[in-house]
VOBA-1610 file (N, C-alpha, C; in pm, whole numbers, padded with zeros to 5 digits, always signed):
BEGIN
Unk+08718+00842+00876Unk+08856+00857+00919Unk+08881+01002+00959Unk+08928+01003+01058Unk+08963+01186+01135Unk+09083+01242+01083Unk+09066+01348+01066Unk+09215+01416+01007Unk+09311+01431+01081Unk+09397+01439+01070Unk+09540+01435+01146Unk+09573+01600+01156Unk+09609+01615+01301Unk+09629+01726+01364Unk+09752+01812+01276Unk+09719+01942+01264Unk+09786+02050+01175Unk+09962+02014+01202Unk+09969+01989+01332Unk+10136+02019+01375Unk+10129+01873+01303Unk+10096+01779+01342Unk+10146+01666+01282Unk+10115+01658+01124Unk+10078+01667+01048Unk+10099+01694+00887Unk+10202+01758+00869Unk+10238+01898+00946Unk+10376+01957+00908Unk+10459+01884+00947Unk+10481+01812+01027Unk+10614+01712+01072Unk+10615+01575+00969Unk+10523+01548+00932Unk+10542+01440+00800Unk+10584+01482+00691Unk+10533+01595+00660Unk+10574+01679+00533Unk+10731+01688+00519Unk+10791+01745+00686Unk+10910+01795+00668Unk+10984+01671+00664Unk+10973+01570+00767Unk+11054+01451+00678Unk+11079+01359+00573Unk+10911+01377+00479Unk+10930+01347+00316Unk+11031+01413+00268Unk+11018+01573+00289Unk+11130+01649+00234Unk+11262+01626+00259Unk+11284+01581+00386Unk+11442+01568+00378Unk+11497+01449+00333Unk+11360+01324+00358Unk+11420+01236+00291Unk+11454+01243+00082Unk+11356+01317+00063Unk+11399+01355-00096Unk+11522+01383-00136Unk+11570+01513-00003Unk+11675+01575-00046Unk+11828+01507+00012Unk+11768+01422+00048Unk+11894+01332+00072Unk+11911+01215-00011Unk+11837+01146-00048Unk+11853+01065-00163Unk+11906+01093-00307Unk+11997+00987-00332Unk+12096+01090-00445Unk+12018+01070-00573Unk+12082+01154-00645Unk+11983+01213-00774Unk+12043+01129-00856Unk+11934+01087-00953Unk+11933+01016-01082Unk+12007+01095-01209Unk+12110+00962-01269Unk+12225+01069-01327Unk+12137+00994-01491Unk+12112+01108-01558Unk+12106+01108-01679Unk+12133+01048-01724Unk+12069+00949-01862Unk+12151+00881-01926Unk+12211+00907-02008Unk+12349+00851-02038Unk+12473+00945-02148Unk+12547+00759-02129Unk+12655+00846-02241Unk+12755+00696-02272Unk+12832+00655-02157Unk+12868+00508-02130Unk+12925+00463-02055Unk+13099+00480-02051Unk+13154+00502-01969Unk+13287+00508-01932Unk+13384+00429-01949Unk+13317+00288-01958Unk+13407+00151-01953Unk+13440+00087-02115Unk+13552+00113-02128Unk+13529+00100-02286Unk+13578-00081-02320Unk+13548-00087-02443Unk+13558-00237-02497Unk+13647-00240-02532Unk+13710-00373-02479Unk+13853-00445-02448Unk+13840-00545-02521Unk+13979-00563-02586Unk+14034-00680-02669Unk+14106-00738-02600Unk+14116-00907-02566Unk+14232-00944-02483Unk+14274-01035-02588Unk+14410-01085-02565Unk+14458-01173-02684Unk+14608-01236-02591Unk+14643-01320-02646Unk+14781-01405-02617Unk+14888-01356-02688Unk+14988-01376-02678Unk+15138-01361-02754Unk+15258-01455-02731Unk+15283-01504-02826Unk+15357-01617-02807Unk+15500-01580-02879Unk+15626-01568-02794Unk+15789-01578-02882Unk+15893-01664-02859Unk+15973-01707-02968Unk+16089-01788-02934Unk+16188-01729-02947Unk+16294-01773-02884Unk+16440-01752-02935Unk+16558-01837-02894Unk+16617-01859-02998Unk+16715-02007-03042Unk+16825-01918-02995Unk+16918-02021-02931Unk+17104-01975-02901Unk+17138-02110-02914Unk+17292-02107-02913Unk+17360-02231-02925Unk+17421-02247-02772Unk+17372-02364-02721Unk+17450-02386-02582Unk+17598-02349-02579Unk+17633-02296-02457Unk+17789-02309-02456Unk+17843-02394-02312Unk+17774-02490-02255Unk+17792-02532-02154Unk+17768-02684-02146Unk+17737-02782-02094Unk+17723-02912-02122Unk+17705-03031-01970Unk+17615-03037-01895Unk+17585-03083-01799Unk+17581-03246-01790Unk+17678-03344-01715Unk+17638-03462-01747Unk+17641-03541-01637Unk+17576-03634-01637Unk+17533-03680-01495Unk+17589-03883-01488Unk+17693-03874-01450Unk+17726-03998-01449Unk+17805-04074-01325Unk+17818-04166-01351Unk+17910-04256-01197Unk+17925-04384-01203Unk+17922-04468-01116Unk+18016-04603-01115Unk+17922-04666-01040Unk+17858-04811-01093Unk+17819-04924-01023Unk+17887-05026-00997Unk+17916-05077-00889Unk+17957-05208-00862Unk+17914-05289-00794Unk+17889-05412-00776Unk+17870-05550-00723Unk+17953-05618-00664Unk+17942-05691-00542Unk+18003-05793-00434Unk+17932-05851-00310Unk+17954-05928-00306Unk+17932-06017-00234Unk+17883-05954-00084Unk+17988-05881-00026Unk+17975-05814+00126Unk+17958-05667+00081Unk+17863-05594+00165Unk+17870-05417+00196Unk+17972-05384+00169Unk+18071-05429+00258Unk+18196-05335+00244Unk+18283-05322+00082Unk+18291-05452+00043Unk+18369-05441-00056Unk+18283-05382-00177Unk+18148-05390-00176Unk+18111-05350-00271Unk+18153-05165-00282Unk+18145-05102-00152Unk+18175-04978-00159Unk+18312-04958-00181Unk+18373-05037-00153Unk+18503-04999-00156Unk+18588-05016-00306Unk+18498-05128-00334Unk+18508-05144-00517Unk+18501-05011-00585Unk+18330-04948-00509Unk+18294-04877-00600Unk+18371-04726-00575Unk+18386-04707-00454Unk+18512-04584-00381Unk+18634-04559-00516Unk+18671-04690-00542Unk+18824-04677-00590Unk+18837-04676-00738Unk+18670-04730-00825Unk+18681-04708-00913Unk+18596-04530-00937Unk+18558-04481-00876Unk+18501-04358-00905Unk+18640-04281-00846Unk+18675-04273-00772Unk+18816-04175-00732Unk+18909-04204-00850Unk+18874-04358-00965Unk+19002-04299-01101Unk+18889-04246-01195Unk+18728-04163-01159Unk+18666-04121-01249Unk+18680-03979-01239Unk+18690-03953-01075Unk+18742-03814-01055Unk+18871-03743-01109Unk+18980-03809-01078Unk+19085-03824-01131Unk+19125-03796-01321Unk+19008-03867-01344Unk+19032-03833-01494Unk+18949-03686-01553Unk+18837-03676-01431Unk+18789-03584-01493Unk+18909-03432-01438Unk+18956-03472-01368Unk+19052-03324-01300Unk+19171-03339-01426Unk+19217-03468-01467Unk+19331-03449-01549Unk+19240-03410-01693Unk+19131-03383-01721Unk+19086-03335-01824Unk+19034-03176-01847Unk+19076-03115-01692Unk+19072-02979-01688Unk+18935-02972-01630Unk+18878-03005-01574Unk+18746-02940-01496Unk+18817-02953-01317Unk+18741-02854-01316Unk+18808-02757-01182Unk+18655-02833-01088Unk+18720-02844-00928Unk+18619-02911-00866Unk+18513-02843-00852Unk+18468-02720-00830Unk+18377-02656-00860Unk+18266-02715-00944Unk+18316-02783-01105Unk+18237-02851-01190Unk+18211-03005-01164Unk+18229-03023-01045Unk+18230-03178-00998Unk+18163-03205-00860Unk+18027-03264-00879Unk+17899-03228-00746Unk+17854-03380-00748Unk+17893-03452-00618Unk+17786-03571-00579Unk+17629-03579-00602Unk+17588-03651-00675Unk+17437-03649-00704Unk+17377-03726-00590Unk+17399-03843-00592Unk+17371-03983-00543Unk+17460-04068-00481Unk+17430-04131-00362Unk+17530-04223-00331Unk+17429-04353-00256Unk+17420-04484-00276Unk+17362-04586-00260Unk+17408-04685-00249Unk+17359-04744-00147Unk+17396-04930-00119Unk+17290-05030-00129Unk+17226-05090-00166Unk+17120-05183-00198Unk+17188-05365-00205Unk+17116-05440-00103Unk+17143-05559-00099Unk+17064-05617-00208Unk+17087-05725-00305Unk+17078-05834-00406Unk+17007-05923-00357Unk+16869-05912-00361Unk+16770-06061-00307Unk+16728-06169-00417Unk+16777-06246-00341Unk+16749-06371-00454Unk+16607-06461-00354Unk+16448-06427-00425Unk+16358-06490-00413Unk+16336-06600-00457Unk+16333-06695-00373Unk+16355-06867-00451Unk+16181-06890-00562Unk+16168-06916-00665Unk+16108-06976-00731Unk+15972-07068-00641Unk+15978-07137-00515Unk+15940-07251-00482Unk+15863-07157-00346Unk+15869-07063-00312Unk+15828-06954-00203Unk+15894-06983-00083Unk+16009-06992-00109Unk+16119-06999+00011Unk+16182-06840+00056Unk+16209-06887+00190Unk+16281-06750+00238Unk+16362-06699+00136Unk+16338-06536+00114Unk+16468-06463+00017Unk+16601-06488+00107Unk+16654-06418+00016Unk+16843-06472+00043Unk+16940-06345+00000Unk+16985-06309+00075Unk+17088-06203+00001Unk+17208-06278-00064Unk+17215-06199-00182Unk+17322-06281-00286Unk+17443-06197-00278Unk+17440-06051-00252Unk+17506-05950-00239Unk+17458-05831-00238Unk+17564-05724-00298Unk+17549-05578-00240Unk+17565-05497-00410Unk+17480-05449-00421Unk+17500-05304-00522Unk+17525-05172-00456Unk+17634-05141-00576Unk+17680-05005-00426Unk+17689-04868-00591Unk+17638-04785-00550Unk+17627-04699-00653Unk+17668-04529-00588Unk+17732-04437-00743Unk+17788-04300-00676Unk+17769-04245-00819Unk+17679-04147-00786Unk+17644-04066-00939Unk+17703-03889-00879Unk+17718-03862-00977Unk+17804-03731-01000Unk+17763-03667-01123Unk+17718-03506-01117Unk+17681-03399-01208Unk+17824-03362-01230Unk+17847-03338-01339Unk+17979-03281-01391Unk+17924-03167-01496Unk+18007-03068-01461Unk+17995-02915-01577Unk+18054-02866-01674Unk+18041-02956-01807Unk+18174-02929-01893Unk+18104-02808-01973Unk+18227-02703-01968Unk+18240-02562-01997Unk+18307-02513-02164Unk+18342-02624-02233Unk+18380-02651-02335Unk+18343-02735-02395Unk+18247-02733-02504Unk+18111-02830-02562Unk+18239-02930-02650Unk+18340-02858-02699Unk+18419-02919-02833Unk+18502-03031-02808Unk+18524-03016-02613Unk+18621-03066-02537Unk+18538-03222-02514Unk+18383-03221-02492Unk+18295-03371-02435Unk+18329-03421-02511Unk+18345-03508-02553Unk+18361-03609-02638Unk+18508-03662-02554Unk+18627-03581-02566Unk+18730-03591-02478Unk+18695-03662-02337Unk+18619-03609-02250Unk+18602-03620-02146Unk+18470-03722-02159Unk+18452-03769-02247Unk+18342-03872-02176Unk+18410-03980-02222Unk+18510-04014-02317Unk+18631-04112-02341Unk+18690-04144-02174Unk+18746-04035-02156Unk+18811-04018-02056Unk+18741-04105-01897Unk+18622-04039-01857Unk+18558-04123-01775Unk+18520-04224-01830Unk+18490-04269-01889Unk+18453-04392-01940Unk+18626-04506-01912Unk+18700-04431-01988Unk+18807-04572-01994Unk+18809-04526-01846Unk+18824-04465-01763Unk+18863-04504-01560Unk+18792-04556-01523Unk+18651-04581-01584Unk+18540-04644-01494Unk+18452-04661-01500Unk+18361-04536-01557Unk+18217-04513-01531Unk+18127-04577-01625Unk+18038-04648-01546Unk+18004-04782-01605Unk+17827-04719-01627Unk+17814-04573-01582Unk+17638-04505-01563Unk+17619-04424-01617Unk+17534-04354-01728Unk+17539-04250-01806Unk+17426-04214-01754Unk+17340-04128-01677Unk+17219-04097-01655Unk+17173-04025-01750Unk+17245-03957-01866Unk+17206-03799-01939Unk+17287-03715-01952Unk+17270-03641-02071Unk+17359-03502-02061Unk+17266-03383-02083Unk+17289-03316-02039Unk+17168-03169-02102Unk+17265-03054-02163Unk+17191-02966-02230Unk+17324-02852-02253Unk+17250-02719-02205Unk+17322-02644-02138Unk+17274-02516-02083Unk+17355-02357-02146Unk+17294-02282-02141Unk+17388-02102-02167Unk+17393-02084-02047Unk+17495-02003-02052Unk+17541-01925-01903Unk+17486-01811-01852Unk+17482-01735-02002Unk+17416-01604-01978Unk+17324-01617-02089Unk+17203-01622-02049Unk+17097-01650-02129Unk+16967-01572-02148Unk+17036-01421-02033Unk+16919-01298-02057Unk+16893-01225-02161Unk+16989-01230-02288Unk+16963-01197-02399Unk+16849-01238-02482Unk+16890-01395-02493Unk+16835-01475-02529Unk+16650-01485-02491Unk+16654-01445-02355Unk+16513-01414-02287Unk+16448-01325-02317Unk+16533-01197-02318Unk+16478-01055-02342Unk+16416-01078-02465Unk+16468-01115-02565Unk+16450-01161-02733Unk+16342-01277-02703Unk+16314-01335-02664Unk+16198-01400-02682Unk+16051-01348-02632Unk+16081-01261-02495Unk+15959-01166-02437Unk+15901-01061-02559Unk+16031-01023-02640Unk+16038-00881-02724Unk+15880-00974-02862Unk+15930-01108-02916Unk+15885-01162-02989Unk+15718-01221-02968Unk+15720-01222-02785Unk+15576-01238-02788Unk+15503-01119-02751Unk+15547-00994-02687Unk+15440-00888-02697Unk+15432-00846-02900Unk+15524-00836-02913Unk+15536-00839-03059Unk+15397-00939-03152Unk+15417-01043-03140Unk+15283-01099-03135Unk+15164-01080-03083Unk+15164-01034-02984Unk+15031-01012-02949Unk+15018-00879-02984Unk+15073-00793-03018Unk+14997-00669-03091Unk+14958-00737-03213Unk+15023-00787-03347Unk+14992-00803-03426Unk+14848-00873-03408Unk+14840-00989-03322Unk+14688-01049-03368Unk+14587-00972-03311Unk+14612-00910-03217Unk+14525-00771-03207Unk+14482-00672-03299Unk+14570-00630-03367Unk+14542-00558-03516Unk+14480-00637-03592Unk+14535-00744-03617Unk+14427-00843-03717Unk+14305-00844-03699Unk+14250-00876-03550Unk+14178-00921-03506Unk+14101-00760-03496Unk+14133-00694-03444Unk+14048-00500-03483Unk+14020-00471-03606Unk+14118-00480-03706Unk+14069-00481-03835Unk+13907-00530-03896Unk+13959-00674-03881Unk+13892-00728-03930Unk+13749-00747-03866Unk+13750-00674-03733Unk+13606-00651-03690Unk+13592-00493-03729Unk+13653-00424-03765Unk+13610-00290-03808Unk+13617-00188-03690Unk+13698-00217-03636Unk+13710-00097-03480Unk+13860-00110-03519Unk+13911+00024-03451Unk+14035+00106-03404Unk+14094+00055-03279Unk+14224-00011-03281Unk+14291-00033-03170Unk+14361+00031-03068Unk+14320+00056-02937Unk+14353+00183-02868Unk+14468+00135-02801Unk+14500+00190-02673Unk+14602+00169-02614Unk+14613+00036-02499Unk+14715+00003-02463Unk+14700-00127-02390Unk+14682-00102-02259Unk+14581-00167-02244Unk+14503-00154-02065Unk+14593-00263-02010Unk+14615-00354-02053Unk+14689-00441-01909Unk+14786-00515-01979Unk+14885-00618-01930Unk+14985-00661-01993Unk+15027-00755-01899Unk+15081-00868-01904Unk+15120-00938-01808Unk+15214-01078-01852Unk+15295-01150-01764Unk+15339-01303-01856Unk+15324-01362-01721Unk+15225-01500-01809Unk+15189-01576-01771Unk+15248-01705-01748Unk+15339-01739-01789Unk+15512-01803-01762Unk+15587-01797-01891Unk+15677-01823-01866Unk+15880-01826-01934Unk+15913-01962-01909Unk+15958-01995-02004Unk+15998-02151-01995Unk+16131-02183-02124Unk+16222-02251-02077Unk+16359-02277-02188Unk+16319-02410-02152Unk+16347-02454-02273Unk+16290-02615-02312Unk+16417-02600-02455Unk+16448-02737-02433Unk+16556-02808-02588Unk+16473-02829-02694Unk+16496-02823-02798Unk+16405-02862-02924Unk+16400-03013-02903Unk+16489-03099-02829Unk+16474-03245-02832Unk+16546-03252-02770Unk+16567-03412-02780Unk+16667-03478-02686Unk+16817-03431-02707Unk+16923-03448-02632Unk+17028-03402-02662Unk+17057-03524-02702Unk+17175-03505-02785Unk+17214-03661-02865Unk+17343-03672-02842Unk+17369-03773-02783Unk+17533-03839-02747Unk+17501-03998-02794Unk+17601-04040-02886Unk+17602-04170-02898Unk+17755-04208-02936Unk+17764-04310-02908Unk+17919-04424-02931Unk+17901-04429-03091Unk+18054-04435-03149Unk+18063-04470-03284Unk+18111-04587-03303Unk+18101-04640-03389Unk+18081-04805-03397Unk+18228-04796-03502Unk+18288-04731-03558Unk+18392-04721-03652Unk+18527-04723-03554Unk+18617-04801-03538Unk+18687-04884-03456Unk+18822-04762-03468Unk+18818-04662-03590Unk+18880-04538-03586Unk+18846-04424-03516Unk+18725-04453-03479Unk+18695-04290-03393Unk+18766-04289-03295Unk+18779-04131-03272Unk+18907-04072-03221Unk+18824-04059-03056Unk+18670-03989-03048Unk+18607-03952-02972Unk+18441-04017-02950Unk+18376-04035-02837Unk+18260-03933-02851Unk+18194-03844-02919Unk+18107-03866-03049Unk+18101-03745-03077Unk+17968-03704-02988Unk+17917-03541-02976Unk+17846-03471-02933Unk+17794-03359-02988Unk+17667-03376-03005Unk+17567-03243-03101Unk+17480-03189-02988Unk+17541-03052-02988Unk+17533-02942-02940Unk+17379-02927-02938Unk+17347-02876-03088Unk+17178-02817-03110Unk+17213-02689-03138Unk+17111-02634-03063Unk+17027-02530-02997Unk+16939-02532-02867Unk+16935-02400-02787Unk+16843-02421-02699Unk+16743-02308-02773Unk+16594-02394-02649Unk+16533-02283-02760Unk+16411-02214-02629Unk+16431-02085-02624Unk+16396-01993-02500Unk+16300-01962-02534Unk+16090-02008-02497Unk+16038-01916-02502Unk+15936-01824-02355Unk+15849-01773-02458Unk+15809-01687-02312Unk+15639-01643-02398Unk+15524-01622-02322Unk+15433-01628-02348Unk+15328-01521-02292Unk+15277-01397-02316Unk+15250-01288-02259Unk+15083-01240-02296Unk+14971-01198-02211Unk+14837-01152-02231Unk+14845-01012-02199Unk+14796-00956-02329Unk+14788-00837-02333Unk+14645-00777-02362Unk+14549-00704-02313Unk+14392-00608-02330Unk+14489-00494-02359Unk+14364-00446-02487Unk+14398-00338-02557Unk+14264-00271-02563Unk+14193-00172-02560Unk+14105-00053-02584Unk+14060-00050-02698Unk+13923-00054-02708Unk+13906-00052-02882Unk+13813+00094-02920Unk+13813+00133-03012Unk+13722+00288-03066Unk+13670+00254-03130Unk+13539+00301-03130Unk+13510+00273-03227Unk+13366+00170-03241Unk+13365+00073-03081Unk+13321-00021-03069Unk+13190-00019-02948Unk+13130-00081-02940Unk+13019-00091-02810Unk+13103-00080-02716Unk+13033+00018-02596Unk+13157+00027-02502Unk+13039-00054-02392Unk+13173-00104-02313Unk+13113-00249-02213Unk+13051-00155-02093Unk+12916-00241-02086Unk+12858-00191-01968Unk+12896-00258-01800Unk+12899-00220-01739Unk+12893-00268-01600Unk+12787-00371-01601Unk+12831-00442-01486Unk+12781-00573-01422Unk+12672-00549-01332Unk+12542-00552-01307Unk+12441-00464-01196Unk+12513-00611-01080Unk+12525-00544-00983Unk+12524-00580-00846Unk+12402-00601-00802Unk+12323-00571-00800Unk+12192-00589-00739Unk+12113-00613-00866Unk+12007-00737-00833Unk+11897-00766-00946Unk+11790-00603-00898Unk+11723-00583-01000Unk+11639-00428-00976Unk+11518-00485-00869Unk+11485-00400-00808Unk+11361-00446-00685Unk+11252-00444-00750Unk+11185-00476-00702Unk+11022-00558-00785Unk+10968-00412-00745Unk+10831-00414-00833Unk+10761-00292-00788Unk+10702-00301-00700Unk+10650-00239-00629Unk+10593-00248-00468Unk+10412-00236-00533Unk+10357-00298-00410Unk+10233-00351-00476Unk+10127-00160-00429
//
């Protein structure tokens, strides 16, 4: 094999060299930067007493022809409106839900042509009673003018950011604590909180709301139980630990094989 000419060895030389000195330098090994994280949940409630009372009702009627069935049902819901205005709710608290006409098929037994028998004519209405002490009043009230449909009642707060704030307060509150538990009892120091976040807020009733008829031929009303509503909210919090193996990075690249 012949040797390679003087100028050309110096020109290989000089670009080993620059490639050296451009390739970045190998950093010592020392402790990692990324420290070990605790993540954990937090869970809070908080109870208020409704002051509001949502109820969703209206008037069915039946007849023979379209028209009269609506017109049945027109005249008995205008004395449901009526009673609810002479019971002090302002129209504002009085919103059409539903309004429906459905014909009555009578399918013969024997597989004969159906038959219309008549008309169902239906008108549902959300009402906003603003005085919990007062329902009972007012569902007497619609009831004797008419309303023959109870869909439900729900009970709502008006201002219910208290109530919220106090339940957020109760689940970061929680989630420090099981964090401490949980540091303790592995023997590391709980540092400061790296991230924090809520993962949803939700107001849910402890149950059903309860409205029922009294069967005692003296009751005066409706009665109606209020409750509680009950507000919670649910929050993930990473906290920093000392004390502990600190987390290494993820390699991006598997390492290259050795070259043969």
């Amino acid at each position: 094999m012949s040797a390679l000419p003087p100028r050309q060895i110096a020109l290989l030389a000089g670009a080993a060299l620059a490639a050296l000195l451009a390739a970045p330098a190998m950093a010592a090994p020392g402790p990692c930067n990324m420290p070990a994280v605790l993540s954990v949940s937090g869970h809070g409630e908080s109870r208020v007493a409704p002051d509001q009372m949502m109820i969703s009702l209206g008037v069915t009627t039946q007849a023979k022809t379209a028209a009269q069935a609506m017109q049945d049902n027109a005249d008995r819901q205008q004395a449901v409106l009526d009673a609810l205005r002479q019971a002090g709710l302002a129209d504002g608290d009085i919103q059409t839900s539903g309004l429906s006409l459905n014909p009555m098929m009578n399918y013969p037994s024997e597989g004969g042509a159906p038959s219309i028998d008549g008309y169902i004519a239906q008108n549902l209405v959300n009402v906003r009673v603003t005085d919990i002490a007062r329902a009972g009043e007012v569902l007497d009230g619609i009831v004797a003018a008419g309303a023959n449909e109870m869909q439900g009642i729900r009970f709502i707060r008006e201002d219910s950011q208290a109530a919220e704030d106090a339940a957020l307060q109760a689940a970061v509150a929680d989630a420090s604590h099981r964090a401490s538990v949980m540091a303790a009892a592995a023997g590391v120091e709980l540092g400061p909180i790296l991230r924090i976040g809520e993962p949803k807020a939700d107001m849910v009733s402890p149950g059903p709301s309860v409205m029922r008829a009294m069967a005692a031929a003296d009751a005066k009303s409706i009665p109606v139980e209020g409750g509680e509503l009950v507000f919670t909210a649910d929050v993930d919090v990473s906290f920093s630990l000392a004390g502990a193996a600190c987390a290494m990075p993820m390699q991006d690249q598997a390492p290259a094989a050795p070259a043969n």
